[in-house]
N, CA, C and O atoms as a GROMACS GRO file, in nm:
protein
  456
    1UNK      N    1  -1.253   5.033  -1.232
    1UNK     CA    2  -1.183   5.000  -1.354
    1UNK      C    3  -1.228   4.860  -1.395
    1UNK      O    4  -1.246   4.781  -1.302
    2UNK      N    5  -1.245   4.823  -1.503
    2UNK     CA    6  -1.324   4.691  -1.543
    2UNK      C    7  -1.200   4.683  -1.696
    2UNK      O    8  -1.162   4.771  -1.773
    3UNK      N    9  -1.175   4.564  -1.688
    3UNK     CA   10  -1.028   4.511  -1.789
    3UNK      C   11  -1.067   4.331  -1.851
    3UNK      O   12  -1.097   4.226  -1.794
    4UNK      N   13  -1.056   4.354  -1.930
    4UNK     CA   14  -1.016   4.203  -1.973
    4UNK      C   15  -0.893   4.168  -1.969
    4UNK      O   16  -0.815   4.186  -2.062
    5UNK      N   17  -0.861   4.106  -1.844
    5UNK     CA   18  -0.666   4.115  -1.826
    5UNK      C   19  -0.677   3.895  -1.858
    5UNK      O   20  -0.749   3.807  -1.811
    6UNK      N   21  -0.556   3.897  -1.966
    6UNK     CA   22  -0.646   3.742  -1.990
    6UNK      C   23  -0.597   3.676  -1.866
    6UNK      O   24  -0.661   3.571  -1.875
    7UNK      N   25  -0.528   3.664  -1.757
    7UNK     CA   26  -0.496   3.581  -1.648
    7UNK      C   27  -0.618   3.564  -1.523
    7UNK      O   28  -0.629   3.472  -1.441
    8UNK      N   29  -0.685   3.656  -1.537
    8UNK     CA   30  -0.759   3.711  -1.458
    8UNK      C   31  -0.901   3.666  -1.535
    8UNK      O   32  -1.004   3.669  -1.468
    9UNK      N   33  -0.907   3.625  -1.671
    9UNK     CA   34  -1.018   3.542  -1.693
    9UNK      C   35  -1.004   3.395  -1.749
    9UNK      O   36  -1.075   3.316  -1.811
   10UNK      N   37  -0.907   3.399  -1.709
   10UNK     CA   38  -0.859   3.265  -1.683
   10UNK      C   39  -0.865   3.181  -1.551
   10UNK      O   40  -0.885   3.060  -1.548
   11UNK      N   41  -0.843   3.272  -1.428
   11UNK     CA   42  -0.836   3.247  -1.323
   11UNK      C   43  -1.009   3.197  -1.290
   11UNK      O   44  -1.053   3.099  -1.229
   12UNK      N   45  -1.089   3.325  -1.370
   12UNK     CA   46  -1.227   3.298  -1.370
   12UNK      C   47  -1.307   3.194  -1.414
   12UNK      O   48  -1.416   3.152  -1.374
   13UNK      N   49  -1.223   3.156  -1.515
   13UNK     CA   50  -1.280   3.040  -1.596
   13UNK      C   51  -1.271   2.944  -1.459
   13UNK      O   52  -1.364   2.905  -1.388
   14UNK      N   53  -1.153   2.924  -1.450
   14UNK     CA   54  -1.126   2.759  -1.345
   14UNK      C   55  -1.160   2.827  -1.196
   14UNK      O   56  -1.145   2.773  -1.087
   15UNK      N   57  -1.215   2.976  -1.228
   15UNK     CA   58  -1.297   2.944  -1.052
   15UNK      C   59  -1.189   2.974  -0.901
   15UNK      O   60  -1.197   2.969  -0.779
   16UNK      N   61  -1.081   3.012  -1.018
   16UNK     CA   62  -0.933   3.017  -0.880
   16UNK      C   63  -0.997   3.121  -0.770
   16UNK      O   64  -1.067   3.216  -0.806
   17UNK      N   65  -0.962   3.090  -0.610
   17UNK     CA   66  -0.982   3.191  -0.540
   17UNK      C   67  -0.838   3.221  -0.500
   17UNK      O   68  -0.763   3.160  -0.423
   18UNK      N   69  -0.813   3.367  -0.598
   18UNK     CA   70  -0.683   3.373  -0.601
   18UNK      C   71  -0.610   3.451  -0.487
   18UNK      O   72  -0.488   3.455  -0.472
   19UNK      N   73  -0.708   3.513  -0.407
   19UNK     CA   74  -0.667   3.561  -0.268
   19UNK      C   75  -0.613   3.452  -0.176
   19UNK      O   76  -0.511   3.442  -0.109
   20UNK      N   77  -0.714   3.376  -0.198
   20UNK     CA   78  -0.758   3.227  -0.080
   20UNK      C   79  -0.556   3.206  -0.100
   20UNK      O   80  -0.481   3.216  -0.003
   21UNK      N   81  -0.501   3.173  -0.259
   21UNK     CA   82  -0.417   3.118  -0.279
   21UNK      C   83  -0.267   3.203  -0.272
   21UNK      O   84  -0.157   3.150  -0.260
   22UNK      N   85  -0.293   3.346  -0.282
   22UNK     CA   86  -0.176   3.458  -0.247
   22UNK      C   87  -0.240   3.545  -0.151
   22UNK      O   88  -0.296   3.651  -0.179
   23UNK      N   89  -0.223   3.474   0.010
   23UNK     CA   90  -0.345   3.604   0.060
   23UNK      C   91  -0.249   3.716   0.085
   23UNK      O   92  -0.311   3.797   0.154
   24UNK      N   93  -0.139   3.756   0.067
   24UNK     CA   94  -0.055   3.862   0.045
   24UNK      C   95  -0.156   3.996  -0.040
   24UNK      O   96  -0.157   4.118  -0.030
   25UNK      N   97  -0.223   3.909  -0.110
   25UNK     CA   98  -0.291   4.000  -0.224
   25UNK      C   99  -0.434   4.047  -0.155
   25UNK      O  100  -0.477   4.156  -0.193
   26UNK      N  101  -0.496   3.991  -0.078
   26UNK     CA  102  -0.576   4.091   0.029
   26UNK      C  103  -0.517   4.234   0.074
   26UNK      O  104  -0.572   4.344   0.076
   27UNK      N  105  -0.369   4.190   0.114
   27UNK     CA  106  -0.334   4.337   0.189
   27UNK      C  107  -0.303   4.453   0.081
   27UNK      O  108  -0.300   4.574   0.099
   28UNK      N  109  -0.279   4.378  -0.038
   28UNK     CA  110  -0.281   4.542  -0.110
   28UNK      C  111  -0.382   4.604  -0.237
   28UNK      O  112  -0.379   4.695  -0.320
   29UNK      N  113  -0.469   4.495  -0.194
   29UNK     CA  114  -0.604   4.524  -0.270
   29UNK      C  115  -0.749   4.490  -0.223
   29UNK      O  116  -0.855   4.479  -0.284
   30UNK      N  117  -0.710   4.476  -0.078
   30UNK     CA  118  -0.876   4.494   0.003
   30UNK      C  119  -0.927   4.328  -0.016
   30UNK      O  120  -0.844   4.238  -0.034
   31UNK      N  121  -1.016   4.312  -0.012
   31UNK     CA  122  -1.092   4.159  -0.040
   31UNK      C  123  -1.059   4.171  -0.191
   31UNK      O  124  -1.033   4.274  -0.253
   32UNK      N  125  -1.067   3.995  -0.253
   32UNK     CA  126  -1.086   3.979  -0.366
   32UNK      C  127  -1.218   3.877  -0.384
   32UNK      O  128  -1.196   3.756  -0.377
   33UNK      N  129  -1.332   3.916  -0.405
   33UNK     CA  130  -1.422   3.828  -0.473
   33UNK      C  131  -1.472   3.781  -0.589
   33UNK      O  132  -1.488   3.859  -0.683
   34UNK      N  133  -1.511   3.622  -0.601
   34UNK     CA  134  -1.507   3.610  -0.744
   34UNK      C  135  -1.704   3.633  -0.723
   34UNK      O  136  -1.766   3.652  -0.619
   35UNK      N  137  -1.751   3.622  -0.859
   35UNK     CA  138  -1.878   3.612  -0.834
   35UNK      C  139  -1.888   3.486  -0.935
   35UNK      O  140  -1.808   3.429  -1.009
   36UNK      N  141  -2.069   3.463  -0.892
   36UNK     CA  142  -2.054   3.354  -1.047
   36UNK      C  143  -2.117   3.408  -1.174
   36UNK      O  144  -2.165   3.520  -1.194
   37UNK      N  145  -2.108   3.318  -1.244
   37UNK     CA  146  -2.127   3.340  -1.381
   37UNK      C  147  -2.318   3.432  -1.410
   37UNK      O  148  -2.436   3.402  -1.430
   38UNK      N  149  -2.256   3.516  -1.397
   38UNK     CA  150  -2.388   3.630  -1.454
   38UNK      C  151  -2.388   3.715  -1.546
   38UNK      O  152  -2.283   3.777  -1.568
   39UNK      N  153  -2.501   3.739  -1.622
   39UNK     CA  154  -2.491   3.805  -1.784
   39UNK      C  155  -2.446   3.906  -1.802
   39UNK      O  156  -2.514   4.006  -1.778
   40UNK      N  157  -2.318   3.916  -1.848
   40UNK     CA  158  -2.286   4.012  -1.919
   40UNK      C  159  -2.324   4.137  -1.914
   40UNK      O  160  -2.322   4.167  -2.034
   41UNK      N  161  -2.377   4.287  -1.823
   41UNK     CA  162  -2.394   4.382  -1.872
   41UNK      C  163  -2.566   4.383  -1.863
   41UNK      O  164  -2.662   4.447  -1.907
   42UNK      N  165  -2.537   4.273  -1.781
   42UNK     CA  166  -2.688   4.262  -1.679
   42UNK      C  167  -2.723   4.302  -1.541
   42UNK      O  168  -2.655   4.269  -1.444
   43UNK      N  169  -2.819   4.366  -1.535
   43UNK     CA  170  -2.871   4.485  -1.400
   43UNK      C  171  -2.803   4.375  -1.256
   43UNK      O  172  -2.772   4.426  -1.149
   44UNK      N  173  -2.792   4.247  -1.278
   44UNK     CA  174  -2.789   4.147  -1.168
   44UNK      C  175  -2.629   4.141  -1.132
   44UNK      O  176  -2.585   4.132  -1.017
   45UNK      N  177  -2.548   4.148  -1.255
   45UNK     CA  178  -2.377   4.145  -1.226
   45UNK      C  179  -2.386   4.293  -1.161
   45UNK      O  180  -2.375   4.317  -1.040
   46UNK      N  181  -2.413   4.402  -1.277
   46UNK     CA  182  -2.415   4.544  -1.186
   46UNK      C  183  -2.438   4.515  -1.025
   46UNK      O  184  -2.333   4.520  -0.960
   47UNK      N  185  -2.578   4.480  -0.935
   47UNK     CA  186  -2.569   4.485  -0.846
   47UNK      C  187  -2.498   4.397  -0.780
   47UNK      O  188  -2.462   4.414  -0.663
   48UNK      N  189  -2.480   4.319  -0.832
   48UNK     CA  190  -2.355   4.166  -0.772
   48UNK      C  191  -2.242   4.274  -0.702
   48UNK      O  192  -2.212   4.299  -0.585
   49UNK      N  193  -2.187   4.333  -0.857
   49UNK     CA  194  -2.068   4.416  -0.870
   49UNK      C  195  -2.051   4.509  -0.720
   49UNK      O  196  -1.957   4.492  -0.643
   50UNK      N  197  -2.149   4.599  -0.700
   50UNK     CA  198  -2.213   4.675  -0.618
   50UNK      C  199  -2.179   4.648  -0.500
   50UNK      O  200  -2.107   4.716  -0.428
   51UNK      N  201  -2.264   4.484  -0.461
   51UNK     CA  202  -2.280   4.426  -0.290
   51UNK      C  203  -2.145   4.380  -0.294
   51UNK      O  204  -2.093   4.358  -0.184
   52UNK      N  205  -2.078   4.360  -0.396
   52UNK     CA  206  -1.929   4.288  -0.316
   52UNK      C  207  -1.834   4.360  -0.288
   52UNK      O  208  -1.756   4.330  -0.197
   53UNK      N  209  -1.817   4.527  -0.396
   53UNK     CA  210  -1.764   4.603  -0.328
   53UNK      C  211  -1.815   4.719  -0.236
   53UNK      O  212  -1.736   4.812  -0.217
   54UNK      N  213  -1.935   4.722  -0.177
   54UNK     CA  214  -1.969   4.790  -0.070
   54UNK      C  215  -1.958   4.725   0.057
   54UNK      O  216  -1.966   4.790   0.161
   55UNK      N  217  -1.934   4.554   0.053
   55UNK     CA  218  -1.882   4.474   0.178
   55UNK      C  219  -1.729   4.476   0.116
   55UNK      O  220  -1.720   4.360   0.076
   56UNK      N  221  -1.646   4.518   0.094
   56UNK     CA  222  -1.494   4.578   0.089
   56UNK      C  223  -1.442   4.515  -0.036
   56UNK      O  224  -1.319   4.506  -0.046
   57UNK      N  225  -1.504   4.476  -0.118
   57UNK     CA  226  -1.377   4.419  -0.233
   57UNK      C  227  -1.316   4.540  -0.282
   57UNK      O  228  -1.372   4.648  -0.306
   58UNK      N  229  -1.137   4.496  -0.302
   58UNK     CA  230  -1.144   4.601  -0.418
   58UNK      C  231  -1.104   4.519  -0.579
   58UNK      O  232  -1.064   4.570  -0.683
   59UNK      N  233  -1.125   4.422  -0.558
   59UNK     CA  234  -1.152   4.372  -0.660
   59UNK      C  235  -1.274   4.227  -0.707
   59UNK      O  236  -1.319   4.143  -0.629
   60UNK      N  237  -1.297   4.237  -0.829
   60UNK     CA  238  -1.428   4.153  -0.854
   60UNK      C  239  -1.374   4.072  -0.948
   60UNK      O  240  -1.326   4.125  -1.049
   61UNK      N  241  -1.371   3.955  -0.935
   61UNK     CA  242  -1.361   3.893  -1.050
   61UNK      C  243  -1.450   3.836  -1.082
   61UNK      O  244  -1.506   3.756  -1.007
   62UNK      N  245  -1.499   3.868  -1.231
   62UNK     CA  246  -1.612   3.834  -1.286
   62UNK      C  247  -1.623   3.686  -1.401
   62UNK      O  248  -1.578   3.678  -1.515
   63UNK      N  249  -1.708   3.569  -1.311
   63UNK     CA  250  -1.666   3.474  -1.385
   63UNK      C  251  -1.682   3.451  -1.523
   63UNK      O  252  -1.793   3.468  -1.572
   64UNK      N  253  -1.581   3.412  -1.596
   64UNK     CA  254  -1.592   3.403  -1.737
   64UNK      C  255  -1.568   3.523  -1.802
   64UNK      O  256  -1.581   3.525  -1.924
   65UNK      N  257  -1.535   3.624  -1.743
   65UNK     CA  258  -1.562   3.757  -1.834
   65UNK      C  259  -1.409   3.848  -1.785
   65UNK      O  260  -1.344   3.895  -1.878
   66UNK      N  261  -1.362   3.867  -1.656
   66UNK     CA  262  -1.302   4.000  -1.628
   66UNK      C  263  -1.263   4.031  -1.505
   66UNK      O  264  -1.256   3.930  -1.434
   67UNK      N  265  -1.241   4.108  -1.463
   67UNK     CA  266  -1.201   4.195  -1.352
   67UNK      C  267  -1.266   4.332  -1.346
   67UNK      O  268  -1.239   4.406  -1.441
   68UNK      N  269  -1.354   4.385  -1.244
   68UNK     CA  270  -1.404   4.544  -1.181
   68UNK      C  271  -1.266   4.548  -1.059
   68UNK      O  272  -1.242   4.451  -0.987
   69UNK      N  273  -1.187   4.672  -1.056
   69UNK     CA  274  -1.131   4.714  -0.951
   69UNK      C  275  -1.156   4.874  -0.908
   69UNK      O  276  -1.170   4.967  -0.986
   70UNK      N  277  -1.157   4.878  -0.798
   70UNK     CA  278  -1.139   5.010  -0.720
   70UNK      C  279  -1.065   5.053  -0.650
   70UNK      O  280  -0.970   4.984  -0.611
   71UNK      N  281  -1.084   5.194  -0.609
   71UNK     CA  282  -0.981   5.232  -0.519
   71UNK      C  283  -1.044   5.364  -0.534
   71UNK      O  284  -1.143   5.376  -0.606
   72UNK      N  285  -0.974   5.507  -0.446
   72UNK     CA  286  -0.960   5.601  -0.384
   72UNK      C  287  -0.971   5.674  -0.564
   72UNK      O  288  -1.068   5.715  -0.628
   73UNK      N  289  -0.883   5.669  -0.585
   73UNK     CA  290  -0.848   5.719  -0.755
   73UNK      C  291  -0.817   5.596  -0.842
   73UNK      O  292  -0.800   5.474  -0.834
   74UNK      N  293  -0.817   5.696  -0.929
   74UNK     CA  294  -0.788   5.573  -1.047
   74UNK      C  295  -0.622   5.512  -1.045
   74UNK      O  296  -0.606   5.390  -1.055
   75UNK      N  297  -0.512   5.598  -1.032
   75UNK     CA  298  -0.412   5.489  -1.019
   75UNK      C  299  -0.402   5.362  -0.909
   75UNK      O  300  -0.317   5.273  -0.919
   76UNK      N  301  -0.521   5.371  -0.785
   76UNK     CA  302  -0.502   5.301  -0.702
   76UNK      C  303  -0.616   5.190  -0.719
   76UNK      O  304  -0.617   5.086  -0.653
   77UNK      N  305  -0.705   5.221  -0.808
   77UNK     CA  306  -0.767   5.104  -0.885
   77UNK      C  307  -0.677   5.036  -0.964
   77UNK      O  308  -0.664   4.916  -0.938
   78UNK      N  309  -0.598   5.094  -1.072
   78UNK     CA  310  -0.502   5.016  -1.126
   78UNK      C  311  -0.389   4.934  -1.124
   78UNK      O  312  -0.350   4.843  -1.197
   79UNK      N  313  -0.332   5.004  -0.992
   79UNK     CA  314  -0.220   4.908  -0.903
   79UNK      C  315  -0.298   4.769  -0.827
   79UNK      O  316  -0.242   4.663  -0.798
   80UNK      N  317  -0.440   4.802  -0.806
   80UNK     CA  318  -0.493   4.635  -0.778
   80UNK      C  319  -0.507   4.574  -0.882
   80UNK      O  320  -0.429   4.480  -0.894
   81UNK      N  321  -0.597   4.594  -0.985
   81UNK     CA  322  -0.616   4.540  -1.104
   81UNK      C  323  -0.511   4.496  -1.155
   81UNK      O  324  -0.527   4.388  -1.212
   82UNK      N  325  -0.364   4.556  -1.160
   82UNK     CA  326  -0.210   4.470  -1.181
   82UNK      C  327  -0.209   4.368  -1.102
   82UNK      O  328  -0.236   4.257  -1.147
   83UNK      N  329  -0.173   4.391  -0.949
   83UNK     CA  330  -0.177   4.290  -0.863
   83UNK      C  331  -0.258   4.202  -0.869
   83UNK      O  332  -0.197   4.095  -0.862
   84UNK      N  333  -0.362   4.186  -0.879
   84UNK     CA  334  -0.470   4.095  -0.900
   84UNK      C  335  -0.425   4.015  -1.016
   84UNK      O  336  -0.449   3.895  -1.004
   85UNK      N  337  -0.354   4.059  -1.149
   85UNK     CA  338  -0.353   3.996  -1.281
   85UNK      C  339  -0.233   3.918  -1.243
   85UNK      O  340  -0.228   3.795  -1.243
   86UNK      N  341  -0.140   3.996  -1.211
   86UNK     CA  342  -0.032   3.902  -1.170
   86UNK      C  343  -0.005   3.813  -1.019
   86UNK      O  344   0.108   3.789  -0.976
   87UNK      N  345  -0.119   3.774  -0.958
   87UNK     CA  346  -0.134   3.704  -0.878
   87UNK      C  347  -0.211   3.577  -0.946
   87UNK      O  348  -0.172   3.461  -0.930
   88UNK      N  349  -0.334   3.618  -1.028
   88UNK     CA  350  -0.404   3.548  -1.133
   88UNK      C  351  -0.294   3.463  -1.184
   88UNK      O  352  -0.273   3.350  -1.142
   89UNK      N  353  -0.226   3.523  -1.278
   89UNK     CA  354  -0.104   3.475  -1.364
   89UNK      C  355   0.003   3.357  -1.285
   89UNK      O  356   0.025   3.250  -1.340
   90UNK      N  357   0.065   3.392  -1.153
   90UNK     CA  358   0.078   3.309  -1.033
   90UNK      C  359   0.020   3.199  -1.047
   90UNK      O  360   0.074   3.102  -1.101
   91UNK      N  361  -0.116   3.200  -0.993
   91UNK     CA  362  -0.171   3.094  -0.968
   91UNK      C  363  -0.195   2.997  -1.058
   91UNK      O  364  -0.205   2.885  -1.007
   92UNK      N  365  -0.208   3.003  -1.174
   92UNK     CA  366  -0.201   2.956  -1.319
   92UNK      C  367  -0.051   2.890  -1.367
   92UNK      O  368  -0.009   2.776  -1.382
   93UNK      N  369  -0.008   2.993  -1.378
   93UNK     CA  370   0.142   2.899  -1.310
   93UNK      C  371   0.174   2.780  -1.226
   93UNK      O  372   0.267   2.709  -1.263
   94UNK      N  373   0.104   2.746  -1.108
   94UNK     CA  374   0.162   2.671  -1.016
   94UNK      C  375   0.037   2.585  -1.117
   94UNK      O  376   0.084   2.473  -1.136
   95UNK      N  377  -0.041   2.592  -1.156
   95UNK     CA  378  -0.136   2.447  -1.209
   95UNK      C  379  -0.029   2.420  -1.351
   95UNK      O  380  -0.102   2.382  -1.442
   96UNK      N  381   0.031   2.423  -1.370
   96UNK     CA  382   0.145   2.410  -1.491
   96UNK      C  383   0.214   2.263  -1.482
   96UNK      O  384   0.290   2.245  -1.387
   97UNK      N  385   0.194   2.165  -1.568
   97UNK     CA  386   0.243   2.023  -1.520
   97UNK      C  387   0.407   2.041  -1.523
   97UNK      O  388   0.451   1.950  -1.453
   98UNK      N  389   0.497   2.108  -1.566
   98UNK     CA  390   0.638   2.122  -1.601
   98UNK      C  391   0.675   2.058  -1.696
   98UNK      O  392   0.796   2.057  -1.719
   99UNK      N  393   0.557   1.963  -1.810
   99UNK     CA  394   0.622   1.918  -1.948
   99UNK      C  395   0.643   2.007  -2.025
   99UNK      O  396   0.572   2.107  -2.025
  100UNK      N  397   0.755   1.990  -2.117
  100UNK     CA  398   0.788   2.092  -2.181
  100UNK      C  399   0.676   2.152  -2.290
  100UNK      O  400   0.698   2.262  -2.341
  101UNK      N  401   0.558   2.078  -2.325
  101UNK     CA  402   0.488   2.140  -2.428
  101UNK      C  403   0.429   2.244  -2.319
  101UNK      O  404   0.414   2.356  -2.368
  102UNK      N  405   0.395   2.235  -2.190
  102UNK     CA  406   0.336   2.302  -2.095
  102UNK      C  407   0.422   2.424  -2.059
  102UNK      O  408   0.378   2.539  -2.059
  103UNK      N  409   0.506   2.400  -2.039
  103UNK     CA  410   0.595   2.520  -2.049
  103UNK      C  411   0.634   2.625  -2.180
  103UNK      O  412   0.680   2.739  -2.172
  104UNK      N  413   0.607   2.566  -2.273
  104UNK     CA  414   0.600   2.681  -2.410
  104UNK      C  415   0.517   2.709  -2.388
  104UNK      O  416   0.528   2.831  -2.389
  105UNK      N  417   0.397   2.678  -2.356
  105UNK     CA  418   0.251   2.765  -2.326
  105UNK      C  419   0.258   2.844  -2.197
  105UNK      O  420   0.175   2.929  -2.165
  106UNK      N  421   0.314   2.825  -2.158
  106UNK     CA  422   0.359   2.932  -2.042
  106UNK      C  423   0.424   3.083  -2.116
  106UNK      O  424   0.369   3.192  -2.134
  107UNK      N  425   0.525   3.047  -2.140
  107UNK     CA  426   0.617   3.109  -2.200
  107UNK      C  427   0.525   3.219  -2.342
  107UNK      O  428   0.544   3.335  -2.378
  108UNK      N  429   0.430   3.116  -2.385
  108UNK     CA  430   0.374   3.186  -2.472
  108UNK      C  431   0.308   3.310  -2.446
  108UNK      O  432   0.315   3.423  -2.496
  109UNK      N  433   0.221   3.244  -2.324
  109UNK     CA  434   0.112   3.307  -2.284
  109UNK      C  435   0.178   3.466  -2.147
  109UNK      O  436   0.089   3.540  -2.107
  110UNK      N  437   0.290   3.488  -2.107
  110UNK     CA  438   0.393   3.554  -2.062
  110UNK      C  439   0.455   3.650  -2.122
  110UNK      O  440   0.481   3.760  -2.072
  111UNK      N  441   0.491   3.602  -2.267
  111UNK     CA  442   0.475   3.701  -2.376
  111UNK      C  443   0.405   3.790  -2.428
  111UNK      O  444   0.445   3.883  -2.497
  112UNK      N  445   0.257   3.755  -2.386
  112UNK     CA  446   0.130   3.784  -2.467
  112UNK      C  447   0.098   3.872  -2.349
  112UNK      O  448  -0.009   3.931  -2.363
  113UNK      N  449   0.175   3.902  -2.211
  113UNK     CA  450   0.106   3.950  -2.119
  113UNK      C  451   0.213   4.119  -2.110
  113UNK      O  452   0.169   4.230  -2.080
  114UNK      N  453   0.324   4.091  -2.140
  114UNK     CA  454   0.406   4.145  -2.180
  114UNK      C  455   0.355   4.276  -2.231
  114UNK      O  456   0.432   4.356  -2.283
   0.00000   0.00000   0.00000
């Protein structure tokens, strides 16, 4: 399953290793690896994509761009790809200074996920 979930390319942007930071989220979605920044829909992310989940990811986060998840079937790709977004979303959270303009952008962006 491959998503533009925006927490999850957000997480990508700043590089979060969001397992490293909820490793809760290993146990119900296998490894999480990020990769780096490779083109778009280029033979090189494909095999990136490939080697990280044939050494166990079940999820990829693709920098700057996204999330690839897997699983057995498709709802069990999708229950990582959640978990993953809202672990993403987590971690983004805790970088949150607690001023209040920072917190409407929270709030905003929570809405928007909604």
């Amino acid at each position: 399953m491959h998503t533009h979930a925006p927490a999850l390319i957000a997480a990508g942007i700043r590089g979060f290793d969001i397992a490293g930071l909820l490793p809760e989220l290993r146990l119900a979605t296998s490894e999480v690896v990020l990769l780096p920044l490779l083109t778009s829909g280029s033979d090189e992310l494909g095999r990136a994509v490939g080697e990280a989940v044939a050494g166990g990811a079940g999820v990829v986060l693709l920098r700057q761009h996204g999330a690839v998840s897997v699983g057995a079937d498709v709802e069990t790709a999708a229950n990582r790809m959640e978990l993953a977004e809202l672990a993403a979303y987590a971690a983004l959270l805790s970088e949150v200074g607690g001023g209040a303009a920072e917190m409407e952008r929270v709030r905003v962006l929570a809405r928007a996920l909604e």
